[in-house]
C-alpha positions in Angstrom: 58.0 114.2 107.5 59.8 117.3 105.8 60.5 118.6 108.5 63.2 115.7 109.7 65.4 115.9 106.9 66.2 119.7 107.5 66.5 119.5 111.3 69.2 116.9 110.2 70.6 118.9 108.2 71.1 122.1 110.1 72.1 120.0 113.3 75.0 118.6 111.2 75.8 122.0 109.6 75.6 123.5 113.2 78.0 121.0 114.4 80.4 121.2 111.6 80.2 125.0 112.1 80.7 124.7 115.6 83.7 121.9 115.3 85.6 124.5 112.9 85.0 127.4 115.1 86.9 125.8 117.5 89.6 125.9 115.4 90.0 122.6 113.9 90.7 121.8 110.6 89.0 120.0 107.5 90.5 116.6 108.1 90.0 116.7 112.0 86.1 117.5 111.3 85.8 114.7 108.5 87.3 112.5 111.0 85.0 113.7 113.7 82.5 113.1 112.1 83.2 109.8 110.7 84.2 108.8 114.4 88.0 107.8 113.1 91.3 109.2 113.5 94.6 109.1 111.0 97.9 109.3 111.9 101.2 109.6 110.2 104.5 108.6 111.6 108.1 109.0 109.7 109.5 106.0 111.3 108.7 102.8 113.0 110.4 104.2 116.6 108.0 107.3 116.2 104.8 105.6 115.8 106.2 103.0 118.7 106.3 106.0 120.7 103.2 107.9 119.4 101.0 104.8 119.1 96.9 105.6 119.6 95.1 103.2 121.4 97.7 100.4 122.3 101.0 99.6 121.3 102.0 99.6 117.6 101.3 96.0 115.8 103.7 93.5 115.8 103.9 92.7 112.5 105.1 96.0 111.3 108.8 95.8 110.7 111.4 98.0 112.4 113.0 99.3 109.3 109.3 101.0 108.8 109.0 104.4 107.1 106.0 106.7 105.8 103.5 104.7 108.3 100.3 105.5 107.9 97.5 104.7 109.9 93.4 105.3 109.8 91.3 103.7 112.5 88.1 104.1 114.5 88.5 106.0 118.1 87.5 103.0 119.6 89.8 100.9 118.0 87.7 98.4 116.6 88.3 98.6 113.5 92.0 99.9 111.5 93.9 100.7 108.2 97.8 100.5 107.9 100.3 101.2 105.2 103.5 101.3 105.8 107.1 101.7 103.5 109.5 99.0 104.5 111.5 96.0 102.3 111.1 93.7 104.9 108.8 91.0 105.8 106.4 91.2 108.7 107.7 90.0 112.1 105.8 87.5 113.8 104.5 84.1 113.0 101.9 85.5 109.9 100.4 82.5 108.2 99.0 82.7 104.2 95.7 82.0 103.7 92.2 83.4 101.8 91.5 87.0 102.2 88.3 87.5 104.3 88.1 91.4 104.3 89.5 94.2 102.6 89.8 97.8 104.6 86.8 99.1 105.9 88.2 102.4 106.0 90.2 103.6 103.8 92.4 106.8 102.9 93.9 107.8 99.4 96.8 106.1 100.5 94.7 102.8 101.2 94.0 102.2 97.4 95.2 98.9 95.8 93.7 95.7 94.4 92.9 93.2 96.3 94.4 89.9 96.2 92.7 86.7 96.4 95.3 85.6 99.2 97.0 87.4 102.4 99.0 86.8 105.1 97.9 86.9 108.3 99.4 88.7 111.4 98.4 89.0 114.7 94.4 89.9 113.6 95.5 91.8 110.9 95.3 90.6 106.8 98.1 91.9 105.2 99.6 92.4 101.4 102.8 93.7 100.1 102.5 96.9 98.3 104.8 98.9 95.7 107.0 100.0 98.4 105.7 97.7 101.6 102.9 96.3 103.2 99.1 96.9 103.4 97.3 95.6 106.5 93.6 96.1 107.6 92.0 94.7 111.4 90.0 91.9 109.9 88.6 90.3 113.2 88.5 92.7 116.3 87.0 91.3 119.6 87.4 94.1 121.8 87.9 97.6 121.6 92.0 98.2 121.4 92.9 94.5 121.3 93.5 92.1 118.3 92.3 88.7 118.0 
């Protein structure tokens, strides 16, 4: 039985090793490894255009800056943060909060409130600066509920 928890280990040292030999960095192996990707866009008609996995969500607003966006590669399950003074487009409807971010960055940190708006599949709450949403209730891979 000792022997499984080093063969663990040095498989996942060999694969880190081997990841960052190839000449990626930090972030892209911690993402590897976690099976997720993040993205950052500096406006709301670059992250149209540079969208991973589907088309960007309609409840962000077009006035959208700083968005930021961690999600799993299969889509299933995402993260979003954007800077914008406007409300979400779309029909979002206020009700309880059933989630909260499953994964989360730095950037993902706030308190949770007892009640959200809901958008397209995604629970949303206003932030500081703009809206927090998280994928609350995938059915498929790359598509909301």
């Amino acid at each position: 039985m000792a022997l499984l928890p080093r063969l663990t280990a040095a498989l996942v040292l060999a694969a880190t090793a081997s990841i960052a030999l190839s000449g990626c960095s930090v972030d892209s192996v911690e993402s590897y490894l976690r099976n997720a990707h993040e993205d950052h866009f500096a406006t709301y008609d670059t992250a149209a255009e540079d969208w991973v996995g589907g088309e960007i969500p309609g409840w962000i607003p077009t006035d959208a800056t700083g968005i930021r966006r961690i999600a799993t590669r299969d889509e299933r399950i995402s993260t979003i943060r954007i800077e914008s003074s406007s409300p979400p487009r779309g029909e979002c409807v206020e009700q309880p909060r059933i989630g909260a971010p499953v994964l989360t960055a730095t950037w993902s940190a706030a308190e949770r409130p007892d009640i959200v708006l809901v958008c397209g599949g995604y629970e949303i709450m206003p932030t500081n600066d703009g809206w927090l949403g998280w994928l609350y209730n995938p059915k498929e891979p790359g598509r909301l509920s």
